[in-house]
N, C-alpha and C positions, 0 to 999 in steps of 0.2 A: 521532492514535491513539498510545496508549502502549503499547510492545511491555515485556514484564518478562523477561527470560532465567531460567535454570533456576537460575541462580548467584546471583538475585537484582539484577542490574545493569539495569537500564530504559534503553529508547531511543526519544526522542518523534521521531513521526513526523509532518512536515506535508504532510497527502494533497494540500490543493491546488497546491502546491508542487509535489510529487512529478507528478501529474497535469500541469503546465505544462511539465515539463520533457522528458515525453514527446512528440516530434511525431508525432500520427497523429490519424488521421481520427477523425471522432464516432462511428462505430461501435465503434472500438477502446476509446476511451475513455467509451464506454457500459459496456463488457463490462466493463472497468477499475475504474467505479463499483459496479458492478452487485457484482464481487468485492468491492469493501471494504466494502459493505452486508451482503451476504450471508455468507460465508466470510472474515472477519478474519482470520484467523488464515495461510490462501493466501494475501492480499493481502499480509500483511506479510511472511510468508517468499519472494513474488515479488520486491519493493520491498528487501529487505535483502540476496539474492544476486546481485540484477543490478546 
């Protein structure tokens, strides 16, 4: 996922990655996928302030 900021600066995201790194259960990381499928936009502001 390529996030573009307002300023124009880009920051690529690697979800599996990002996904690996979290330890939690399959349900969590259902809901997880389920966000970057559906609402990009939550997933990446979740994934860049945590």
């Amino acid at each position: 996922m390529t996030v573009v900021f307002g300023d124009g600066t880009t920051r690529r995201l690697n979800c599996s990655e990002i996904e690996a790194i979290y330890d939690m259960h399959a349900s969590a990381r259902s809901r997880l996928i389920w966000l970057k499928e559906n609402e990009p936009f939550a997933y990446a502001e979740l994934v860049l302030n945590n």
